[in-house]
C-alpha positions in Angstrom: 20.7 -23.6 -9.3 19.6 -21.4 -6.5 16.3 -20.2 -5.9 14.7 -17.6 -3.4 12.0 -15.5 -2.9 12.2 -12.4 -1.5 9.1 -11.6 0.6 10.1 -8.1 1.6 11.2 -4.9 -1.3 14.5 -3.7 -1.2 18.0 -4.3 -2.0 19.2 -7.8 -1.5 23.3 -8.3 -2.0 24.1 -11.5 -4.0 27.2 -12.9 -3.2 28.1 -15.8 -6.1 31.2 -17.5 -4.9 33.6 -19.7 -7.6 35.9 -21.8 -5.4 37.0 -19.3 -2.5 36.6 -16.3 -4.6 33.0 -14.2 -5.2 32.4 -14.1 -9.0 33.1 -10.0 -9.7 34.6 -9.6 -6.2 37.4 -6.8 -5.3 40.8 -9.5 -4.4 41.2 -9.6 -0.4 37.8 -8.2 0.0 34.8 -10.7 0.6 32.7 -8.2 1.4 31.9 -6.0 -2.0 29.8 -7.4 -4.7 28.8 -6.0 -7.8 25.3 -7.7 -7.6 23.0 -5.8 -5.6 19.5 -6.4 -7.6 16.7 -4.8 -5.9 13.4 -6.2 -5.5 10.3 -3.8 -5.9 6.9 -4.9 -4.0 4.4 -6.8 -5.7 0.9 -6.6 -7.1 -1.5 -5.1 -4.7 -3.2 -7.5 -2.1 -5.9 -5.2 -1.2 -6.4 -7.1 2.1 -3.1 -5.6 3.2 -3.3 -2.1 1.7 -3.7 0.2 4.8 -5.7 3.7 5.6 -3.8 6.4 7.4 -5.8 9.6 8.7 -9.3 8.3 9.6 -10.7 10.4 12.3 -13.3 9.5 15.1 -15.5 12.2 14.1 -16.3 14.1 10.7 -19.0 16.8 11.1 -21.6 17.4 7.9 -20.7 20.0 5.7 -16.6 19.5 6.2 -14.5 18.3 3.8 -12.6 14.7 5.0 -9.8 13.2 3.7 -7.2 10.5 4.7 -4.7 8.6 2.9 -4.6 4.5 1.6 -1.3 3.1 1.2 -1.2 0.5 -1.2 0.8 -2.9 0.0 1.6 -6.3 -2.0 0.8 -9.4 -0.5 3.8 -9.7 1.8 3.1 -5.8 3.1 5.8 -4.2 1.2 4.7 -0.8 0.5 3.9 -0.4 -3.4 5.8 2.6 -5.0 3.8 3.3 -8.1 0.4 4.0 -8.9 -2.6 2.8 -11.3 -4.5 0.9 -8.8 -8.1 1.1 -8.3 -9.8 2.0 -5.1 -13.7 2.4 -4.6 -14.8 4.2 -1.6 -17.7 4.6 0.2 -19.1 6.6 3.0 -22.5 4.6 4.5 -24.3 6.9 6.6 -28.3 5.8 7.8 -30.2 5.8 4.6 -27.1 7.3 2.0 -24.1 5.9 0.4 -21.5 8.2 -1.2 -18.7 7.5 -3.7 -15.5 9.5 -2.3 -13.0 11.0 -4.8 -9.4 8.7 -5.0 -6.6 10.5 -6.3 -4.1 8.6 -7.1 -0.2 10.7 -6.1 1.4 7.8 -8.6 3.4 7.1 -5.5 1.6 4.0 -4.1 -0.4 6.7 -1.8 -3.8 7.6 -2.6 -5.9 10.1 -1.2 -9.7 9.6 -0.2 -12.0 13.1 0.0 -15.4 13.2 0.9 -17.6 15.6 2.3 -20.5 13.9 5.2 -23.9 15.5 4.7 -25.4 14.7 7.5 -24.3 14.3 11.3 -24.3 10.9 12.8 -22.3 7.6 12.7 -21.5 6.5 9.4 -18.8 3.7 8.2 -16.3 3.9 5.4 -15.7 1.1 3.1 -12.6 0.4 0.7 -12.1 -2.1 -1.8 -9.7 -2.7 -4.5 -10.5 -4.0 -7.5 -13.9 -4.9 -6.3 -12.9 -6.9 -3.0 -13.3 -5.6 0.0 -10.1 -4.3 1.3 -11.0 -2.2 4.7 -14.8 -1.4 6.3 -14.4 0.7 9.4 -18.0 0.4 11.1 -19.4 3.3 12.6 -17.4 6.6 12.8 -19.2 8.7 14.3 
């Protein structure tokens, strides 16, 4: 028996030899194989999900938004949906909820609209742990 973990999604060949010849192989050629199982990401490890799109600046009144890519523990980048994400904006005095959409892709979007001008920080967790807290945007 072999055993292996694969710590990175994709498409790993498996070449089973029997003697000199692979198991389901084309004769003379040692290169094709009929197993190619692929190996989808993991669970999500919100410690390596990552944000995409935050700014330095957000001015009150305008609408915000940037993007969280959600990541298994070994970083692969998740290709399905149904995660959840809380996500707050902390300005001095206020915390807001944004909105998460989830695009069923492994990409969620994060909107929010600042009400008042001045550094704030943004906050994500997943699942309840923190995953991401960017301190002072301003």
């Amino acid at each position: 028996a072999v055993n292996y973990t694969a710590q990175l999604a994709g498409v790993y060949p498996a070449y089973i030899r029997l003697g000199d010849s692979i198991v389901g192989g084309k004769a003379g050629d040692d290169t094709f194989t009929p197993y190619n199982p692929l190996v989808e990401a993991g669970n999500t490890s919100g410690t390596k999900c990552t944000p995409a799109g935050l700014l330095s600046t957000a001015p009150a009144g305008v609408l915000y938004t940037f993007s969280i890519q959600a990541r298994d523990k070994f970083g692969s980048a998740r290709k399905s949906g149904g995660d959840m994400f809380n996500v707050l904006l902390k300005q001095t005095g206020l915390v807001l909820a944004a909105v998460v959409e989830d695009l069923g892709t492994g990409r969620y979007i994060v909107s929010f609209t600042p009400v008042q001008t001045g550094p704030f920080s943004i906050e994500i967790m997943h699942v309840g742990v923190a995953s991401f807290s960017n301190a002072n945007i301003t």
